[in-house]
C-alpha positions as CSV (number, residue, x, y, z in Angstrom):
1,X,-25.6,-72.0,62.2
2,X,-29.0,-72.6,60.6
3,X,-30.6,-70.3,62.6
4,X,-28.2,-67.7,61.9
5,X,-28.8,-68.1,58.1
6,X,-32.9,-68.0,58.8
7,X,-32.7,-64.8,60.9
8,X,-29.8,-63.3,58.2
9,X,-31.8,-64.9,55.2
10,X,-35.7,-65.0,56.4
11,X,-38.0,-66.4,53.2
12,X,-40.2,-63.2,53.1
13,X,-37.4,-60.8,52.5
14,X,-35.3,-62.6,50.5
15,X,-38.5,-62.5,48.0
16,X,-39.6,-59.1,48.5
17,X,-35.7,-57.8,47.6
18,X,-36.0,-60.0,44.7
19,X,-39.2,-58.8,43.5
20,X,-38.4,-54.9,44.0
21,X,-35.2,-55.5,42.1
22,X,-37.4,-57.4,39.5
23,X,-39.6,-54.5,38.9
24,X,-37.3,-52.2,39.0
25,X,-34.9,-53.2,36.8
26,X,-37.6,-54.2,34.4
27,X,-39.8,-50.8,34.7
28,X,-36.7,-49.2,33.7
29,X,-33.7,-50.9,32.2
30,X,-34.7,-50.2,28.8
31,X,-34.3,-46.4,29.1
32,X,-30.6,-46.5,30.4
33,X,-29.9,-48.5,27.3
34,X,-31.9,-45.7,25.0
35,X,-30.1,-42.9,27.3
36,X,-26.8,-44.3,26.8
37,X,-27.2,-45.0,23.2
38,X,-28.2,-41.1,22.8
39,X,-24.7,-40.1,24.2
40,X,-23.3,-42.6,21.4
41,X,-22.1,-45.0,24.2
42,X,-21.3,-48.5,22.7
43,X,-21.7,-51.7,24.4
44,X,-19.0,-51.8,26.6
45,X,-20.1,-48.5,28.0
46,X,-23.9,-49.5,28.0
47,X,-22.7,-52.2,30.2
48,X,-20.6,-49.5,32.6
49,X,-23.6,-48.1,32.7
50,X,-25.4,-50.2,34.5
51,X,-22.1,-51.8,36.5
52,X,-21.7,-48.0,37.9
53,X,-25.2,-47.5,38.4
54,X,-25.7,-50.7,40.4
55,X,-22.6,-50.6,42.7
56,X,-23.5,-47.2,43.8
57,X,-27.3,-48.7,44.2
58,X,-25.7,-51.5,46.3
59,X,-23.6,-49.4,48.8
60,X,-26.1,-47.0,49.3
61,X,-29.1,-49.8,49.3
62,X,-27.3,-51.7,52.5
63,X,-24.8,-49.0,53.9
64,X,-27.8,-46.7,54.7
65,X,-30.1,-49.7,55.6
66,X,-27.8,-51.4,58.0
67,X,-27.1,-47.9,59.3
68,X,-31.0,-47.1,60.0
69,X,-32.4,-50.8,60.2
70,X,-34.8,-49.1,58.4
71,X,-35.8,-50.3,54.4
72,X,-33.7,-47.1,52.4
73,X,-33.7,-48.7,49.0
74,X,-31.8,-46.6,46.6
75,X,-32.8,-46.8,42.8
76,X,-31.7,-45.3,39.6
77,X,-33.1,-41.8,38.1
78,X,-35.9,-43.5,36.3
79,X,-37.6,-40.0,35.1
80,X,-33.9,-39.0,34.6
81,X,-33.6,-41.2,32.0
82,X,-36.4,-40.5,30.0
83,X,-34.6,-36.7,30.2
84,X,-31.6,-38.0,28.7
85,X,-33.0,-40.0,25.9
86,X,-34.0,-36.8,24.4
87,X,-31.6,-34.2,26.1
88,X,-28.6,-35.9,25.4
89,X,-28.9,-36.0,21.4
90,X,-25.7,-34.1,20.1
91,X,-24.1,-34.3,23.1
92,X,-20.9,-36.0,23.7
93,X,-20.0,-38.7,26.3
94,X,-17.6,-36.5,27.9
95,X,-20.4,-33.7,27.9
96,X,-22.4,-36.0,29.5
97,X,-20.4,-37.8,32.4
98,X,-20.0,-33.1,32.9
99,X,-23.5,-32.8,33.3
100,X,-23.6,-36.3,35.5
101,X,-20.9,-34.8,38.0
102,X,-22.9,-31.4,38.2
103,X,-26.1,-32.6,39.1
104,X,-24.4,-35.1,41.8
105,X,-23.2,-32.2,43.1
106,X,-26.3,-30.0,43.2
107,X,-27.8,-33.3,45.3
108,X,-24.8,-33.6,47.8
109,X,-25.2,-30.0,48.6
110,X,-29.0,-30.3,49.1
111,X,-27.6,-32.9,51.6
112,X,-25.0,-31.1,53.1
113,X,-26.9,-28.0,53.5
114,X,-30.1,-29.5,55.1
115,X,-32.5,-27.8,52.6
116,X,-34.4,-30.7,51.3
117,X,-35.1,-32.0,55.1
118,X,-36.8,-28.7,56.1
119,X,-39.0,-28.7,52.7
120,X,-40.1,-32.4,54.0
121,X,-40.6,-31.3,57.0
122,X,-43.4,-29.3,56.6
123,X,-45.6,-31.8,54.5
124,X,-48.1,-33.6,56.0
125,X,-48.2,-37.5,56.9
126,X,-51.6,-37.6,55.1
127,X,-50.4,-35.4,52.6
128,X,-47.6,-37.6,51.8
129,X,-49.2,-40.7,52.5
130,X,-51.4,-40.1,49.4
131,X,-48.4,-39.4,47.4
132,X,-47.3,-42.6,48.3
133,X,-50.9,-44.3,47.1
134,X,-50.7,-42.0,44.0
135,X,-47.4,-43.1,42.8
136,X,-48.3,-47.0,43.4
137,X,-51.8,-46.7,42.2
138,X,-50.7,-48.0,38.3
139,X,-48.6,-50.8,40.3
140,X,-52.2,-52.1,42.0
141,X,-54.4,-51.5,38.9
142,X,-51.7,-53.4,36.2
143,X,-52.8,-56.7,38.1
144,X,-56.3,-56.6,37.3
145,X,-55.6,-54.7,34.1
146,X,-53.1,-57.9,32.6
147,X,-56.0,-60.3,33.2
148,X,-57.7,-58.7,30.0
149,X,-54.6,-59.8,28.6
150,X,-52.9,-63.0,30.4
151,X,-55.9,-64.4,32.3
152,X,-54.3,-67.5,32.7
153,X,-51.1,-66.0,34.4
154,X,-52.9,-62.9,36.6
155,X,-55.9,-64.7,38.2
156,X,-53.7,-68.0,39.6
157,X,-51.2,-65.1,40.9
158,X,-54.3,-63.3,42.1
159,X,-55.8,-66.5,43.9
160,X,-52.7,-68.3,45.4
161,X,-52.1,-64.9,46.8
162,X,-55.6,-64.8,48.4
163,X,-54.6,-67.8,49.9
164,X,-51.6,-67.1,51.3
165,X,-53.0,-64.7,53.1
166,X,-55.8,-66.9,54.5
167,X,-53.2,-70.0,55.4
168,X,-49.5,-68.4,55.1
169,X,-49.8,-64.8,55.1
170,X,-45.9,-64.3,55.5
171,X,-45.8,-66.6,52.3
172,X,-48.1,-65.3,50.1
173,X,-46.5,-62.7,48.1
174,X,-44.1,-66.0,47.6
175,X,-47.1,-68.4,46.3
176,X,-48.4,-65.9,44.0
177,X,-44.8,-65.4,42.4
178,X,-44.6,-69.2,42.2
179,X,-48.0,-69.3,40.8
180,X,-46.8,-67.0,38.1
181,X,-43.8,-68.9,37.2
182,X,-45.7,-72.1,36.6
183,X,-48.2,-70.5,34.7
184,X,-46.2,-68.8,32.5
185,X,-44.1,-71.8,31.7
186,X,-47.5,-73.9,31.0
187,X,-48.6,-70.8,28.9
188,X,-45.3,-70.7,26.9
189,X,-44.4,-67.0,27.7
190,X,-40.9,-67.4,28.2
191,X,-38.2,-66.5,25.4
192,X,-35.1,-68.7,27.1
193,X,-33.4,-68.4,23.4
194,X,-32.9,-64.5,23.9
195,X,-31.2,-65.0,27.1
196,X,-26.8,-64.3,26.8
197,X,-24.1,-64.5,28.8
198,X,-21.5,-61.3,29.4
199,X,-19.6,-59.7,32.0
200,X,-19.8,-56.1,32.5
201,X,-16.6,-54.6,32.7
202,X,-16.1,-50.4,34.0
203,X,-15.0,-47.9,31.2
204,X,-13.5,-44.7,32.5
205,X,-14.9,-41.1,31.1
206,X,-12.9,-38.0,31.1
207,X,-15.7,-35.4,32.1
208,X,-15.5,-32.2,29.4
209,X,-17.3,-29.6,31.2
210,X,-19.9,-27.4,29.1
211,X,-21.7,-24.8,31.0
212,X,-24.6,-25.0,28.1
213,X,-24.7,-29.0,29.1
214,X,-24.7,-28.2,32.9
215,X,-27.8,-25.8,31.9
216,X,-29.6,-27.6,29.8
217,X,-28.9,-31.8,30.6
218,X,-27.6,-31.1,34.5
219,X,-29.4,-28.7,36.0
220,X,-33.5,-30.2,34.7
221,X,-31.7,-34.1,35.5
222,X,-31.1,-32.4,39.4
223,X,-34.7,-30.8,39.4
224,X,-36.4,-34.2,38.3
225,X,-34.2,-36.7,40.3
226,X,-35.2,-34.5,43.2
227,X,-39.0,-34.3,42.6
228,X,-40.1,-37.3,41.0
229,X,-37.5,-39.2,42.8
230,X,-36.7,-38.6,46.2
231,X,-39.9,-36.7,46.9
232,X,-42.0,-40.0,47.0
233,X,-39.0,-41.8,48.2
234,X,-39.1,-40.0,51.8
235,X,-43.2,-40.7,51.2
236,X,-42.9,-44.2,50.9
237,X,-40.4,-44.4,54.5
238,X,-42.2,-42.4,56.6
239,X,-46.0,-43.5,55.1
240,X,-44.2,-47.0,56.4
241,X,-43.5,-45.4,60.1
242,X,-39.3,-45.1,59.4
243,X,-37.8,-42.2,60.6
244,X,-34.9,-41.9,58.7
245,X,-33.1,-38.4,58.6
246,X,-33.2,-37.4,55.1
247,X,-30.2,-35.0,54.8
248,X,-28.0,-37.8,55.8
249,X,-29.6,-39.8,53.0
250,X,-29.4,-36.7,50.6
251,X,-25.7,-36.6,51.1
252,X,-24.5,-40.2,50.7
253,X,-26.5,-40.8,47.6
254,X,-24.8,-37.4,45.8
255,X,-21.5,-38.5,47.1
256,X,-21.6,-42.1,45.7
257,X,-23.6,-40.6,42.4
258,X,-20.3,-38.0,42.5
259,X,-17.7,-40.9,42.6
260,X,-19.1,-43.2,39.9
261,X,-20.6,-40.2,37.3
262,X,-17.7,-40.9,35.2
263,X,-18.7,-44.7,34.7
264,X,-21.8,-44.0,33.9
265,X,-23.7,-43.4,37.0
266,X,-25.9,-40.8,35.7
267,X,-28.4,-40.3,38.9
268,X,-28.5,-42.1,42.4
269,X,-31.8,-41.5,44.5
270,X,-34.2,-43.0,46.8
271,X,-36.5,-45.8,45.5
272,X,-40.4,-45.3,46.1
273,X,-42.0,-48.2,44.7
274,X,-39.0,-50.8,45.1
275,X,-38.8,-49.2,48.4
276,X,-42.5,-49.7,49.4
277,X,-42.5,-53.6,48.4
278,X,-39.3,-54.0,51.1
279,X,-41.1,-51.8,53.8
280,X,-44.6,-54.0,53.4
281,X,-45.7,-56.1,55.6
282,X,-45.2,-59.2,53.3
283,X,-41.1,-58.8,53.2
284,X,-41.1,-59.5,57.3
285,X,-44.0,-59.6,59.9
286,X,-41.2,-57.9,62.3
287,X,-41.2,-53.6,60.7
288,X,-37.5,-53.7,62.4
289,X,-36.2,-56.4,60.2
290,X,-37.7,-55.1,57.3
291,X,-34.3,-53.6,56.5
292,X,-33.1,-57.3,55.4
293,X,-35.5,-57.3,52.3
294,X,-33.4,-54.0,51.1
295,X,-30.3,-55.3,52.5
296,X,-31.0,-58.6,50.1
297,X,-32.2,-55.9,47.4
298,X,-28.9,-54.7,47.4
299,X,-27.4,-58.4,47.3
300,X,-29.6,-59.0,43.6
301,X,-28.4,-55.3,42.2
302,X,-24.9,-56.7,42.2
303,X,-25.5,-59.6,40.4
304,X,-27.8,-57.2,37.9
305,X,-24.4,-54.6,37.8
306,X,-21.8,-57.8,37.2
307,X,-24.0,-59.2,34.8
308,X,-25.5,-56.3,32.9
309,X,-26.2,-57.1,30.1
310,X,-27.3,-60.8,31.0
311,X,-29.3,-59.5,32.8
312,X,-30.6,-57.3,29.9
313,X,-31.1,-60.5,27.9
314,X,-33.0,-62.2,30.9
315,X,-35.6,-59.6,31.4
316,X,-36.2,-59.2,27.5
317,X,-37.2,-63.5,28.1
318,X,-39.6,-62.7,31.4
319,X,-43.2,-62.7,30.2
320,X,-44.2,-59.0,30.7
321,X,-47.3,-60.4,32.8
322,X,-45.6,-61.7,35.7
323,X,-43.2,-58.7,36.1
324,X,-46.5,-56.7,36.2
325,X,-48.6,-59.1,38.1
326,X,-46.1,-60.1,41.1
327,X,-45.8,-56.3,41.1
328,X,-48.9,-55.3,41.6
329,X,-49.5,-58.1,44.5
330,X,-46.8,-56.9,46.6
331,X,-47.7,-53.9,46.6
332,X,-51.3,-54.2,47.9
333,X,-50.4,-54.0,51.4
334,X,-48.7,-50.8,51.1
335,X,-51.6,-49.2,48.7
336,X,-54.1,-50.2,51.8
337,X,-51.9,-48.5,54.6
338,X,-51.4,-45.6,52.5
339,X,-54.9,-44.9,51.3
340,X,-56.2,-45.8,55.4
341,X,-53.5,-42.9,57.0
342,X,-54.3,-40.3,53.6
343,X,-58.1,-40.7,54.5
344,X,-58.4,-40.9,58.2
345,X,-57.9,-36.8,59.0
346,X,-61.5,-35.5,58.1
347,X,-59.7,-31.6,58.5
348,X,-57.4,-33.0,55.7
349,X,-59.2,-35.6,53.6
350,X,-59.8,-33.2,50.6
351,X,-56.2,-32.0,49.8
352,X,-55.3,-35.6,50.5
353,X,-57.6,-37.0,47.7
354,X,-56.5,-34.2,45.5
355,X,-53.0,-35.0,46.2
356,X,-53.8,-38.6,45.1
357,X,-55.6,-38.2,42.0
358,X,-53.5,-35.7,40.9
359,X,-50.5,-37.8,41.4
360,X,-52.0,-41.1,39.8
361,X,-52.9,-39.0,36.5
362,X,-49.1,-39.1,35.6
363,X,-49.3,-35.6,34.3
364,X,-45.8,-34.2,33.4
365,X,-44.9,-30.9,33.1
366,X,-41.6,-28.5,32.4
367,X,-40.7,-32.8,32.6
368,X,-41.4,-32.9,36.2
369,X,-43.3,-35.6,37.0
370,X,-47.1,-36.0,38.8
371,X,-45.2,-36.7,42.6
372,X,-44.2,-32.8,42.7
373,X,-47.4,-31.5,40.9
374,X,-49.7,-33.7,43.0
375,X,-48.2,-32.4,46.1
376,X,-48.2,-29.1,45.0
377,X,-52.2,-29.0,44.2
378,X,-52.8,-30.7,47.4
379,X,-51.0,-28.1,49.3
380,X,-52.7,-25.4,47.0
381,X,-55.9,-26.9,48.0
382,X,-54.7,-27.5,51.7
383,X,-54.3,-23.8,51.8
384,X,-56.8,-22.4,49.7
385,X,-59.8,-24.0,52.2
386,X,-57.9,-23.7,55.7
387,X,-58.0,-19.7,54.5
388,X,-61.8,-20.0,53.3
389,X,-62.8,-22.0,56.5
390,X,-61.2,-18.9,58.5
391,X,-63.4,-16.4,56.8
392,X,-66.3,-18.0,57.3
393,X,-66.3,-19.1,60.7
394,X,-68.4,-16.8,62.7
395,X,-67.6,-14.6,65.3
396,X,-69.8,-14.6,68.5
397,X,-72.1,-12.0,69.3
398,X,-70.2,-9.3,71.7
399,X,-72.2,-9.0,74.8
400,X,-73.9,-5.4,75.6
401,X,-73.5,-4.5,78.9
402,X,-76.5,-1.7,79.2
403,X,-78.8,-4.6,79.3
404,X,-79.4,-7.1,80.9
405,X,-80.5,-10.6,79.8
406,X,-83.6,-12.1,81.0
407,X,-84.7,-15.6,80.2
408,X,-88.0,-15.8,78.0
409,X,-91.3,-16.0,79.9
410,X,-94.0,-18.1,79.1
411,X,-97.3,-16.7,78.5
412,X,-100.1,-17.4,80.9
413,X,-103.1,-16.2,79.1
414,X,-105.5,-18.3,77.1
C-alpha cells in the first residue's frame, strides 16, 4: 500500500505541481478579479470565475496528461485577461459570457480542423526551444533580481538549492522552497490576518450575443490565447522531448472552455511556464512520470477553484519574494535545456538568439504578446539569411573542354 502511494504520490512531483500552481495562480489571479470586476461581476460571480476556470483547468490538466503520460498542464488566458480588463468596460455580463462562447469556439475549430498542428509543424526545435528560454528568461532573472530586495529570503533559497543539487538533487527544488518558508517567517513577511475563509459557489450566465462584442472582445481574446498562449505552450512540451499531438489538445481545451463560458471560464489553453516546472527534471528523475507533477497540478487547481476566494486571501498573505524566488529555482533546469538545444545548430544559432531576445523583451503589439513576435523575427531572420547564404555561395568554374589541363611545371633554370 505504501508503495503504491510513493509511486502515485512521489515527493518531487507533488512539489513541482504545487509550485506551478503557486506561480500561476499568483502571476495571475489578480487580473481575473480586475477582468471580472470590468464586466460588473460581483463577488459571487468573481468567485464562479475562478470555480469555472479551475474545473475546466483540472479536467483538461489530468484527462490529457493521463491520456499522454506526458506533463500537458492547462492554464488560464493570462494575456487574455489583461484584454478584458480594458475591452470589457461597457460591456455587459451577458455580452461577455457571448464573446467567451465565440472565442471557445474559434479554438475547438482550430482543433477540429488540424490548422494550428500544421502551423507547429513547420517551426523549428531550436526555433522553438528559444521561445521556450524567451518566455522563462524573467522567471530565471526575478531570483537574482529579489535579492536587491529580500536578501535574506533569495540567497538561503538560492543556496539550500545549490545543495540539493550537490547531496539531493531530486530534493532540491523542495529545500529551497523550505528554505523560503522559514525565512520568510523569521523575516516577518507573512500577512496571516488577510487570509478568509469562503466557498465558491457556480452562478449561471445567459449568453446575449453581440456581433460588435464577438468583434471587438472575442475575436482579439482568440488571436491572443492562441499566440501568447498555446504557442509557447507546445514550445515548452516538445523543448521537453513530449510528443503530444496538438490538435487533439486544441480540441479538448475549446470544448471544455465551450461548456463552462457561461460560468465564467473566459479562456482555457496550454500552460508554458507552469508547464515547464512539471516537465523539469526536478518534478521526477523518470521524463515518463513526469506526467504525475501535472496530474497533482490539477489535484491543487481544485482546491484553488472550491476555495476561490480563500485562496485569493492566501496569496494576498504570501510574501511576494518567495512566490518569485521558488519560481525562478524551478525553473533553472528547463532555462539550461532550452538555451543548450536553441544554441547547438551553428546553421540556426542566429534566428534562434533573435528569437530569444526578441521574446524576452516582452514587446506587445496589436496586444499580442512577444511569444508570436519573437517567433516571427526569428523566422524573418531564418529566412532572410538562408536566401542571402544562397546567393552568395559560389558556383564552380565550368570546365572548357578545348583545353586541356596540365599540371604547373617547375622551372629548372637558375
Amino acid at each position: 500500500m505504501l508503495a503504491r502511494i510513493r509511486a502515485a504520490a512521489p515527493p518531487s512531483a507533488v512539489v513541482a505541481g504545487l509550485i506551478a500552481v503557486t506561480v500561476g495562480v499568483t502571476s495571475s489571479a489578480a487580473l481575473i478579479f480586475t477582468a471580472a470586476k470590468a464586466a460588473g461581476a460581483d463577488s459571487r460571480e468573481i468567485s464562479s470565475w475562478m470555480l469555472a476556470l479551475s474545473v475546466g483547468m483540472v479536467c483538461t490538466t489530468i484527462g490529457l496528461s493521463v491520456r499522454y503520460k506526458a506533463p500537458v498542464v492547462t492554464a488560464w488566458s493570462t494575456p487574455g485577461a489583461a484584454l478584458l480588463t480594458t475591452s470589457l468596460s461597457g460591456v455587459s455580463m451577458a455580452q461577455a459570457v457571448g464573446a467567451f462562447l465565440f472565442s471557445a469556439l474559434l479554438i475547438l475549430a482550430s482543433g477540429v480542423t488540424g490548422w494550428f498542428a500544421r502551423a507547429m509543424s513547420r517551426i523549428p526545435v531550436p526555433m522553438a526551444a528559444a521561445l521556450l528560454a524567451g518566455v522563462l528568461l524573467q522567471f530565471g532573472t526575478g531570483l537574482f533580481t529579489t535579492m536587491h530586495s529580500s536578501f535574506a529570503v533569495a540567497f538561503p533559497m538560492f543556496v539550500a538549492y545549490l545543495l540539493g543539487r550537490r547531496l539531493l538533487p531530486r530534493y532540491a527544488v523542495l529545500l529551497a522552497l523550505a528554505a523560503g518558508i522559514v525565512a520568510t517567517v523569521f523575516t516577518g513577511g507573512w500577512h496571516a490576518e488577510r487570509v478568509r475563509l469562503s466557498v465558491a459557489t457556480p452562478v449561471w450566465v445567459t449568453p446575449d450575443v453581440d456581433w460588435k462584442v464577438l468583434i471587438s472582445v472575442g475575436v482579439p481574446l482568440f488571436v491572443v490565447t492562441m499566440a501568447s498562449q498555446n504557442l509557447p505552450g507546445v514550445a515548452v512540451l516538445r523543448g521537453a522531448g513530449y510528443d503530444v499531438p496538438v490538435s487533439p489538445l486544441m480540441t479538448w481545451t475549446g470544448a471544455a472552455n465551450l461548456l463552462l463560458a457561461p460560468f465564467g471560464a473566459y479562456g482555457l489553453n496550454l500552460a508554458a511556464i507552469t508547464a515547464a516546472i512539471c516537465a523539469g527534471e526536478e518534478a521526477h528523475p523518470d521524463r515518463r512520470k513526469r506526467y504525475l507533477a501535472a496530474v497533482w497540478a490539477g489535484i491543487f487547481y481544485l482546491c484553488v477553484g472550491i476555495l476561490g476566494a480563500t485562496v485569493a486571501s492566501l496569496l494576498d498573505a504570501m510574501p511576494h519574494a518567495l512566490v518569485l524566488g521558488i519560481a525562478g529555482i524551478g525553473l533553472l533546469a528547463t532555462i539550461t535545456s532550452s538555451l543548450a538545444t536553441a544554441l547547438a545548430d551553428t546553421a540556426s544559432r542566429e534566428p534562434a538568439v533573435v528569437t530569444f531576445l526578441a521574446t524576452a523583451s516582452g514587446v506587445t503589439l496589436l496586444g499580442i504578446g512577444s511569444a508570436f513576435w519573437g517567433l516571427l523575427a526569428g523566422a524573418l531572420t531564418s529566412l532572410l539569411l538562408s536566401a542571402g547564404r544562397k546567393r552568395r555561395k559560389p558556383e564552380a568554374p565550368a570546365p572548357d573542354a578545348t583545353s586541356t589541363s596540365r599540371p604547373p611545371q617547375l622551372s629548372t633554370r637558375t
